[in-house]
Structures are given as C-alpha cells and as structure tokens.
DSSP file (Angstrom, degrees, kcal/mol; ACC not computed):
  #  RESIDUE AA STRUCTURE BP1 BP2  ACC     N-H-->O    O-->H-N    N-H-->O    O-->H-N    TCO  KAPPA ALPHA  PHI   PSI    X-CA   Y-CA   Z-CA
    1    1 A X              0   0    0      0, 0.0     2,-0.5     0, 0.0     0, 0.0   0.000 360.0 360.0 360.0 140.5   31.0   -3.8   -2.4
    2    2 A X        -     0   0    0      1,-0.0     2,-1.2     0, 0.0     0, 0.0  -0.581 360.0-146.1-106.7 153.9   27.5   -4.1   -1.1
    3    3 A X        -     0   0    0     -2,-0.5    -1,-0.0     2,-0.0     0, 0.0  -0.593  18.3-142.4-106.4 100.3   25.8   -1.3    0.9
    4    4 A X        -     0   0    0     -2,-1.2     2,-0.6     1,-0.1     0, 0.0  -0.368  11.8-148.8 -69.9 150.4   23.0   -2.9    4.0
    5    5 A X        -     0   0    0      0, 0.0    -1,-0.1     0, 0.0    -2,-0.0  -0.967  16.3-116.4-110.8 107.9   20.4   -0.8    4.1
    6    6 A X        -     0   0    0     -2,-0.6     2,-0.8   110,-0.2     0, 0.0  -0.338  21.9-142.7 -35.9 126.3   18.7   -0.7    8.1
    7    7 A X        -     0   0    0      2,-0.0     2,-0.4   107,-0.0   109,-0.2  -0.969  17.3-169.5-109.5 115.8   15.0   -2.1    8.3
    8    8 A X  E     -A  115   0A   0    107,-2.6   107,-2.9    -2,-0.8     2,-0.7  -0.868   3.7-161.6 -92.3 120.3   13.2    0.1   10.8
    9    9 A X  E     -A  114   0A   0     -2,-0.4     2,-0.2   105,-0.2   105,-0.2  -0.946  11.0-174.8-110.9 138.1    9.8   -1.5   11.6
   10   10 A X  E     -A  113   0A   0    103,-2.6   103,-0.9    -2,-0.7     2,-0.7  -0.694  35.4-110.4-120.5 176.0    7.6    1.0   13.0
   11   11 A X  E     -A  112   0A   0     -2,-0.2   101,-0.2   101,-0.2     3,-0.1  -0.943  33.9-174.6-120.9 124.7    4.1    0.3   14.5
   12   12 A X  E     -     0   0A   0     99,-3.3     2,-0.2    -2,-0.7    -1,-0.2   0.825  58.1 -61.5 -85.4 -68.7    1.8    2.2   11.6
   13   13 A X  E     -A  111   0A   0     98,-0.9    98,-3.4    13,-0.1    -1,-0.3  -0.869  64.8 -60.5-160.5-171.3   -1.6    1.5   13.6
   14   14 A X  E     -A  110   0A   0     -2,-0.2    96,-0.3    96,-0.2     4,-0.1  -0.869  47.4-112.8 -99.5 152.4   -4.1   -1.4   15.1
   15   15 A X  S >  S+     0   0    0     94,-1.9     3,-2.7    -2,-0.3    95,-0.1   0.825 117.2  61.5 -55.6 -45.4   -5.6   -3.7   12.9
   16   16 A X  T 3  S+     0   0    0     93,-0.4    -1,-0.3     1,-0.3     3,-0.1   0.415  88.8  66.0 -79.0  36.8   -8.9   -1.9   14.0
   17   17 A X  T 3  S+     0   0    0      1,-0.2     2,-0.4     7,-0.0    -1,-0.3   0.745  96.7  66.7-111.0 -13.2   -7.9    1.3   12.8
   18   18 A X  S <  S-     0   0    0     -3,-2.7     2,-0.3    -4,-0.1    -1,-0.2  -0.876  85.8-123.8-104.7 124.2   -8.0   -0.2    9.1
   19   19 A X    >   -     0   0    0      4,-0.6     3,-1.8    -2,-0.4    18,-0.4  -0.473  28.1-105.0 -70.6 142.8  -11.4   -1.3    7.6
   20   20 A X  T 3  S+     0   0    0     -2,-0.3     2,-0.6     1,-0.3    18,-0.2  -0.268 113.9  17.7 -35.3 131.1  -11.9   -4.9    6.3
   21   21 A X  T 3  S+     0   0    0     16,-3.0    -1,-0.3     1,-0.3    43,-0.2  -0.351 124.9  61.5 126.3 -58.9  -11.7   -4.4    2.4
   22   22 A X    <   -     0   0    0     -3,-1.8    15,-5.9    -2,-0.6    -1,-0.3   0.217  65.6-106.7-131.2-171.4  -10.1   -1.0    2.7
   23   23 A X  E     -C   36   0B   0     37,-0.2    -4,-0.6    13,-0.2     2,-0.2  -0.741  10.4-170.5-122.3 167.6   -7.2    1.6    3.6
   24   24 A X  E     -C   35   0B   0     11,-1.0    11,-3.2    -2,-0.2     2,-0.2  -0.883  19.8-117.6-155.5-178.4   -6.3    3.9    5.5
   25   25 A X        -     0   0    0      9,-0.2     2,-0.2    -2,-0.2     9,-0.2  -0.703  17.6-178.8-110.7 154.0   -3.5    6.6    5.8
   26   26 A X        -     0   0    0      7,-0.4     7,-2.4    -2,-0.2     2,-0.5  -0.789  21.6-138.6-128.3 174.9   -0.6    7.4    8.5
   27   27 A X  E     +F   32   0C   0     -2,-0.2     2,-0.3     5,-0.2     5,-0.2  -0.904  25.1 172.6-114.6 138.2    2.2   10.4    8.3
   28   28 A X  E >   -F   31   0C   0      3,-3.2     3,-3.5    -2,-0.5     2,-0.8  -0.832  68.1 -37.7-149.3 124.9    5.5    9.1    9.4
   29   29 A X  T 3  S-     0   0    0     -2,-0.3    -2,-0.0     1,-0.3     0, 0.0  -0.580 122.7 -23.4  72.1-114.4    7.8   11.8    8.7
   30   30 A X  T 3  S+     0   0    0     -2,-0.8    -1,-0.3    -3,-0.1     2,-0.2   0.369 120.3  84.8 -94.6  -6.0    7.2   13.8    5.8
   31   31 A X  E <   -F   28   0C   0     -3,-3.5    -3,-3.2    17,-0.0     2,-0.6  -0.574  65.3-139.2-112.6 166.6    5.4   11.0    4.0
   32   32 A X  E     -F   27   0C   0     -2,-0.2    17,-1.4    -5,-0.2     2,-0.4  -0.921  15.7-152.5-125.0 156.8    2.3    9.8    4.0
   33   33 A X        -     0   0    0     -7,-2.4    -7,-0.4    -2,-0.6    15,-0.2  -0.762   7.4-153.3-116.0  78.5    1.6    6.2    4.0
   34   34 A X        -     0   0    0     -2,-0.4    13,-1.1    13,-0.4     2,-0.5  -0.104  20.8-166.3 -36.7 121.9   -1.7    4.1    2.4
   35   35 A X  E     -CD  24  46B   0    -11,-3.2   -11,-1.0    11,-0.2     2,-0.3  -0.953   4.9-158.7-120.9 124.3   -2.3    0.5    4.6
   36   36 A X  E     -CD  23  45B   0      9,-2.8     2,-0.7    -2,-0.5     9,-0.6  -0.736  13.0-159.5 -93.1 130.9   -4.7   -2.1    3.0
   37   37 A X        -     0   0    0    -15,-5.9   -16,-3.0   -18,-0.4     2,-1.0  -0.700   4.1-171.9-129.0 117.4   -6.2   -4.6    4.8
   38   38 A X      > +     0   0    0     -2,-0.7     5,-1.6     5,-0.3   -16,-0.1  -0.695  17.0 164.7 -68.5 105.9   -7.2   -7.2    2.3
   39   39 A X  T > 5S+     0   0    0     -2,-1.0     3,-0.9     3,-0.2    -1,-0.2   0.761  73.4  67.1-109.9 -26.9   -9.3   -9.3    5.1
   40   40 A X  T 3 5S+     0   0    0      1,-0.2    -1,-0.1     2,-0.1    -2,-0.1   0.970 118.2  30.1 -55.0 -66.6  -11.1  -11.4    1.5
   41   41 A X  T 3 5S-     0   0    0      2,-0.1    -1,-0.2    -4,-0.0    -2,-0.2   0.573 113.9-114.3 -80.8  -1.8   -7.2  -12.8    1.3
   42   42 A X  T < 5S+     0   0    0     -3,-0.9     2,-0.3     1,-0.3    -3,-0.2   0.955  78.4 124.6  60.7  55.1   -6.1  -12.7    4.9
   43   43 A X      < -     0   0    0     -5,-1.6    -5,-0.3     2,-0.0    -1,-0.3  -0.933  49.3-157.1-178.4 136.2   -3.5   -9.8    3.8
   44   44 A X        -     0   0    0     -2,-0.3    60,-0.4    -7,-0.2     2,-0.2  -0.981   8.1-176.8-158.8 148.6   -2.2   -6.5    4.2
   45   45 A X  E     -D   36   0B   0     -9,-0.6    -9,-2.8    -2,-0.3     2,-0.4  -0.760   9.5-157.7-127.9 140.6   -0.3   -4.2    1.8
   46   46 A X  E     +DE  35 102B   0     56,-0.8    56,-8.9    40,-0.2     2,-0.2  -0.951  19.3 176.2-144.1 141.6    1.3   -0.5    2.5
   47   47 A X  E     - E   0 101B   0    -13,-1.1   -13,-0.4    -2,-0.4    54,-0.3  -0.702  47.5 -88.8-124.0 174.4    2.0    1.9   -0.4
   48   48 A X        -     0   0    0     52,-1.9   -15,-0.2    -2,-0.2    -1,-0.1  -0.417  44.8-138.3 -59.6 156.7    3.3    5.6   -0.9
   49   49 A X  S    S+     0   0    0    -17,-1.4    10,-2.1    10,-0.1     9,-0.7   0.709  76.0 100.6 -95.8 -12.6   -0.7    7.5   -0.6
   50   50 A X  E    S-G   57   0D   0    -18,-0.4     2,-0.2     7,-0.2     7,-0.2  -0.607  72.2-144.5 -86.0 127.6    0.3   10.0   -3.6
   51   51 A X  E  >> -G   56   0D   0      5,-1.4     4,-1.3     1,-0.1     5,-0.8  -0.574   7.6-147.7-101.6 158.5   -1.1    8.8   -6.7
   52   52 A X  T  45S+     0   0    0     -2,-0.2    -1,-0.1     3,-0.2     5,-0.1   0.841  89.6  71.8 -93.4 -24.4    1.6    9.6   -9.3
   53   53 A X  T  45S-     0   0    0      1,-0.2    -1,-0.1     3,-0.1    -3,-0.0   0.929 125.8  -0.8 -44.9 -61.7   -0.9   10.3  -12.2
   54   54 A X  T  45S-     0   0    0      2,-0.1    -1,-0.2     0, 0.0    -2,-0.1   0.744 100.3-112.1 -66.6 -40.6   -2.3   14.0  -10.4
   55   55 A X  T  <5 +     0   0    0     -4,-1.3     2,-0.5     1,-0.2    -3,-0.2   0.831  66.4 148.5  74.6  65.5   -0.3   13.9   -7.6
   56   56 A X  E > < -G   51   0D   0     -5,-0.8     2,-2.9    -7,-0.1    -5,-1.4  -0.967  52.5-126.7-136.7 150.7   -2.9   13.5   -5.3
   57   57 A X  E 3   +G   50   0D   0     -2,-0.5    -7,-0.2     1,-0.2    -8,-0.0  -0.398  69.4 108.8-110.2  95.7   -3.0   11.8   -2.3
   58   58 A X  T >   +     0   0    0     -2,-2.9     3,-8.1    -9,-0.7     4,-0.4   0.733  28.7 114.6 -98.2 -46.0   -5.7    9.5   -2.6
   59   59 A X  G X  S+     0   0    0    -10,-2.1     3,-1.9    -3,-0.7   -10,-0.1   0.629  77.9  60.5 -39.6 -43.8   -4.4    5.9   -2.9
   60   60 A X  G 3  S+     0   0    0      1,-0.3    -1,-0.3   -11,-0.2   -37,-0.2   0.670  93.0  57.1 -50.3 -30.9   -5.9    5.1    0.3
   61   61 A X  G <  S+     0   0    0     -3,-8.1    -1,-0.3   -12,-0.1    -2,-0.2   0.670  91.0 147.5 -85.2  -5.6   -9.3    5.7   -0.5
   62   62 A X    <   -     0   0    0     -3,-1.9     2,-0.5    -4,-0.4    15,-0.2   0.310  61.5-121.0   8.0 117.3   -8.5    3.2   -3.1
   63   63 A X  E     -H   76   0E   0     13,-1.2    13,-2.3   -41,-0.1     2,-0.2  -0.786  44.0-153.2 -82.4 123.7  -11.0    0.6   -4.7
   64   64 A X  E     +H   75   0E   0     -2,-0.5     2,-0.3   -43,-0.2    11,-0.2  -0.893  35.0 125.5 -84.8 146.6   -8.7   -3.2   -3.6
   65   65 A X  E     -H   74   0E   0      9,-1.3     9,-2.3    -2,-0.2     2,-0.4  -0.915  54.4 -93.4 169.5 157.3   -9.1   -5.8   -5.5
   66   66 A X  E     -H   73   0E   0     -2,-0.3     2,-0.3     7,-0.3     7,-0.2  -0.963  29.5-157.3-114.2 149.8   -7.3   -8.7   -7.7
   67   67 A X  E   > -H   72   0E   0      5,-1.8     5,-1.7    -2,-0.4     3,-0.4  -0.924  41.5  -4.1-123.3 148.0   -6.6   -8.6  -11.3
   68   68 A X  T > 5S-     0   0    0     -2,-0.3     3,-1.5     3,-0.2    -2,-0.0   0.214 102.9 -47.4  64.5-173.0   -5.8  -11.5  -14.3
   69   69 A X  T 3 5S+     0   0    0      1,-0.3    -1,-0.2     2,-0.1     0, 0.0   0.291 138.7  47.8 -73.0  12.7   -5.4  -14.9  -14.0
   70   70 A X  T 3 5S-     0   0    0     -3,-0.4    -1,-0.3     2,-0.1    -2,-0.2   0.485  93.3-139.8-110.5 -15.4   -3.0  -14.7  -11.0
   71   71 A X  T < 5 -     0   0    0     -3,-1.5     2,-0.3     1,-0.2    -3,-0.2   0.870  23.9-173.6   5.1  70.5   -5.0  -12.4   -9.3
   72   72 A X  E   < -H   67   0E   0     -5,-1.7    -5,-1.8    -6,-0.1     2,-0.3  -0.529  31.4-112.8 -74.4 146.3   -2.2  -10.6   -8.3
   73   73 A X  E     +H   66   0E   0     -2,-0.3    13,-2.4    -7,-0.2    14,-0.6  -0.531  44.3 165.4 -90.0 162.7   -3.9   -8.0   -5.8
   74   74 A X  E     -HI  65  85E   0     -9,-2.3    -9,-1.3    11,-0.3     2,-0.3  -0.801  32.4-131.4-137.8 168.9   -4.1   -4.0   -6.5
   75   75 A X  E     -HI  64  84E   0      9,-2.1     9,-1.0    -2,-0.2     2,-0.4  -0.988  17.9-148.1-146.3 147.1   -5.7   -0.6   -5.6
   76   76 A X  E     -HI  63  83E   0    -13,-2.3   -13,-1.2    -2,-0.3     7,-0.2  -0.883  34.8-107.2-123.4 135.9   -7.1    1.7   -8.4
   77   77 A X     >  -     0   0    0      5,-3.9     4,-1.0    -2,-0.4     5,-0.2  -0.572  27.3-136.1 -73.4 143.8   -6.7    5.5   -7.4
   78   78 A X  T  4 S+     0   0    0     -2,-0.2    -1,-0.2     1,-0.1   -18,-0.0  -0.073 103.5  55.4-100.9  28.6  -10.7    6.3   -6.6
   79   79 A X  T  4 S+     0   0    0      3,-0.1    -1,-0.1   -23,-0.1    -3,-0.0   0.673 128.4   9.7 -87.9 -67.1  -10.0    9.8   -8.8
   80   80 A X  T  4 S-     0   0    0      2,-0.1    -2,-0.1     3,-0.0     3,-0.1   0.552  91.9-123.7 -84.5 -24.9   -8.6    8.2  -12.3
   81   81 A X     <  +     0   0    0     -4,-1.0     2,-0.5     1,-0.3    -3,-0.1   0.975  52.1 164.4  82.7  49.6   -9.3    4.5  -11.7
   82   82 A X        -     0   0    0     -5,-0.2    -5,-3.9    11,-0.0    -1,-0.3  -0.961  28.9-146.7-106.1 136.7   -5.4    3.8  -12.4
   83   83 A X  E     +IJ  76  92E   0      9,-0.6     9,-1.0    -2,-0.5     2,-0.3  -0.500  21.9 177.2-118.0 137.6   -4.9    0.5  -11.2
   84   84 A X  E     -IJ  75  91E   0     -9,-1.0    -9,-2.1     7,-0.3     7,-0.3  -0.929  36.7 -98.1-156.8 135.9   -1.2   -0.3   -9.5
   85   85 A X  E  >  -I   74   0E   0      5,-2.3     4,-1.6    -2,-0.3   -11,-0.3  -0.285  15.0-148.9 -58.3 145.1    0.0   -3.7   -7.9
   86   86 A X  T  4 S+     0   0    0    -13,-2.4   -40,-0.2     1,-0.2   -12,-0.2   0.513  98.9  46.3-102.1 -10.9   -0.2   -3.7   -4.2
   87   87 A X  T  4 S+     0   0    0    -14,-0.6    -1,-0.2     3,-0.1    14,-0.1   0.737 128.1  19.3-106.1 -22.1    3.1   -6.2   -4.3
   88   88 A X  T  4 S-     0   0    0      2,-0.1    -2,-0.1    12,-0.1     3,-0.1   0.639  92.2-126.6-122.6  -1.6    5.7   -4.2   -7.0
   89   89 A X     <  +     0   0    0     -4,-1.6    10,-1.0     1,-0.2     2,-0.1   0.590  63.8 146.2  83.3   5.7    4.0   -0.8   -6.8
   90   90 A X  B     -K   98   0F   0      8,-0.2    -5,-2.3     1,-0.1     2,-0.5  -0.447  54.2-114.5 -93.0 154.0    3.9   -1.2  -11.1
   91   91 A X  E     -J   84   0E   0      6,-0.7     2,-0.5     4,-0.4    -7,-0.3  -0.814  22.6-130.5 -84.8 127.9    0.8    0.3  -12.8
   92   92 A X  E    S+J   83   0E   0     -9,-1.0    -9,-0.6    -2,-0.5     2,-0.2  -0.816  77.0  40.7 -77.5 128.1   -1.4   -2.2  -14.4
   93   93 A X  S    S-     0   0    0     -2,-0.5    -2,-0.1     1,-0.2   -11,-0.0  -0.559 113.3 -50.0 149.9 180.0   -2.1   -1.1  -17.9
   94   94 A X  S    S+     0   0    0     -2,-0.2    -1,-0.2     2,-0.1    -3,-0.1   0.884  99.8 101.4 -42.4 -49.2    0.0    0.7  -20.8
   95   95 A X  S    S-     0   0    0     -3,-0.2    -4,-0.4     1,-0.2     0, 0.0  -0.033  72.3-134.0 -88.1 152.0    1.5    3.5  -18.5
   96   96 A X        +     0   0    0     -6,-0.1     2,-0.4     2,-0.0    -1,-0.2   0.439  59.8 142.1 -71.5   7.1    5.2    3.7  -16.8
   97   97 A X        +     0   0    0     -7,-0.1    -6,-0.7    -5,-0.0     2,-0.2  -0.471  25.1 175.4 -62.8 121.3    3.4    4.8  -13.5
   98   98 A X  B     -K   90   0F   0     -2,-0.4     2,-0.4    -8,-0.2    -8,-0.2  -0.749  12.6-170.6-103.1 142.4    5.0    3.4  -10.3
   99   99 A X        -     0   0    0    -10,-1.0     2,-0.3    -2,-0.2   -48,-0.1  -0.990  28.6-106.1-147.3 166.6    4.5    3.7   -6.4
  100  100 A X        -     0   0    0     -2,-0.4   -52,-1.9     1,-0.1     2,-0.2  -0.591  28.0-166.2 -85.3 129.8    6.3    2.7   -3.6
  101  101 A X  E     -E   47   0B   0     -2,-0.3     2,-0.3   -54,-0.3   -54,-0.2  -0.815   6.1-146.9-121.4 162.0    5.2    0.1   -1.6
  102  102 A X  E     -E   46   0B   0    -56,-8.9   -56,-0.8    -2,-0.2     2,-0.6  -0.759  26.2-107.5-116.5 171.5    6.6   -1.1    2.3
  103  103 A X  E     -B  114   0A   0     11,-0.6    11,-1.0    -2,-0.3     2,-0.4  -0.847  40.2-159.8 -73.2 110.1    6.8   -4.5    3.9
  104  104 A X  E     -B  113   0A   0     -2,-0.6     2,-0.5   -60,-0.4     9,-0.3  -0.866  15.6-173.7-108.3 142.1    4.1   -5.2    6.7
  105  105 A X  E     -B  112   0A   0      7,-5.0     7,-4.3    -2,-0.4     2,-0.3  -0.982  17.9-143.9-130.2 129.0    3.8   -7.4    9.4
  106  106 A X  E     +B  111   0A   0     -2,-0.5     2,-0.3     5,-0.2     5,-0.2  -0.649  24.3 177.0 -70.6 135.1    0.7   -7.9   11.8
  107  107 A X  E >   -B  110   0A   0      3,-0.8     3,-1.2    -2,-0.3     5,-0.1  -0.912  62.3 -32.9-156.5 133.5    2.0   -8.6   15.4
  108  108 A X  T 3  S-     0   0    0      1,-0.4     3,-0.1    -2,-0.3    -2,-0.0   0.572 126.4 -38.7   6.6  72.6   -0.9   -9.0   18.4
  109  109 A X  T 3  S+     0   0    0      1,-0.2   -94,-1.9   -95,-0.1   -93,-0.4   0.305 120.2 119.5  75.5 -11.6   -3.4   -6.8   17.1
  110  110 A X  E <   -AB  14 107A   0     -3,-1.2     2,-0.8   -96,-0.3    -3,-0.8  -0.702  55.1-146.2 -70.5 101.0   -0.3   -4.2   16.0
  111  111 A X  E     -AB  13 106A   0    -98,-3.4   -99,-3.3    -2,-0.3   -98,-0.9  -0.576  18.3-170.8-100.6 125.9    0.2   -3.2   12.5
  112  112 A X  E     -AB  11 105A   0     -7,-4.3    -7,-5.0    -2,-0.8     2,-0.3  -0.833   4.2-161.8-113.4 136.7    4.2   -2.7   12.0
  113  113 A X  E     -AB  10 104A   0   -103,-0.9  -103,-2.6    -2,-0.5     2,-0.7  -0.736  21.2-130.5-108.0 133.5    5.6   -0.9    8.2
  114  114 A X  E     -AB   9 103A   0    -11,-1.0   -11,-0.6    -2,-0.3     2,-0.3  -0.952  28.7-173.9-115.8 112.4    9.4   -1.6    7.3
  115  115 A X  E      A    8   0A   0   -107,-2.9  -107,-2.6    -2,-0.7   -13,-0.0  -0.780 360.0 360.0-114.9 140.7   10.7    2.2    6.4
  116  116 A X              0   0    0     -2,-0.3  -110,-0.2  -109,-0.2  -107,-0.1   0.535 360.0 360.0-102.2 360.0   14.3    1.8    5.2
C-alpha cells in the first residue's frame, strides 16, 4: 500500500530578496531554510541551512558553484568548505554527509518552496 505525501508550496520570498550568485535564509516553522539563486544557470535550489559537519547554520552563506564533468551544481559550507549537491543534498567528497533539499518554483516575481 502506498502512503501520498501532501505538497504544500509556500511562498519563501521575492526573487529580489535573493542575490544573483547567492543565498539567503527563511524560518518556516521550526526550520530554517537556505534559497540559492543560481542566476549564471538560470536556477534556483532550497536546502536545510544546518551544515551537518558542525551543526551550524551557515549553508546559506554558502560559496555556489558547479563541480566535475557534469557540472552538477553545489554549495560548500563557507566555515569547512564541505561541498554538498544542491539537487540530492549528497556531500561531494569521501564523507556520508547529507542535507535536505526542497523543490522550488519561481512564479511572477514570487519564490514558492514545496514543504511536505
């Protein structure tokens, strides 16, 4: 038996509340929430902001960026430099670190985050 899961899109911010290049963070509940807008790819990414290495909540201030021959794109925590994909949340490199990432959609100047 399969179990649906609800997708709540919420409106996160406007596009100008995020710099080209960059992040920034929202609270929605208890969590707090990193949004990139890769404007270099025409793109935007939203991740957990707690980097798992420290437990700090950093991610946002996050260097973005693409890596390997795919360039799949990432943000590297701007404490440790630990590097994690901005599409599967996986830490590039040897270590088992993970973070959560959400679904985003851009809508007339309105940036909307899919919270389960």
């Amino acid at each position: 038996m399969e179990t649906a899961i609800e997708t709540k899109w919420i409106m996160a911010c406007y596009v100008d509340d995020v710099p080209e290049n960059g992040g920034s963070c929202i609270k929605h509940g208890n969590e707090q929430i990193a949004i990139f807008n890769f404007a270099r790819r025409n793109e935007w990414y939203a991740t957990q902001n707690l980097c798992p290495h420290k437990q700090q909540m950093a991610i946002s201030r996050g260097m973005i960026g693409s890596t390997g021959e795919s360039c799949e794109p990432k943000v590297a925590c701007p404490f440790h430099k630990k590097a994690f994909s901005l599409l599967t949340g996986e830490c590039i490199g040897e270590e088992e670190l993970t973070i959560k990432t959400y679904p985003v959609k851009v809508i007339d100047g309105k940036v909307f985050i899919s919270v389960a």
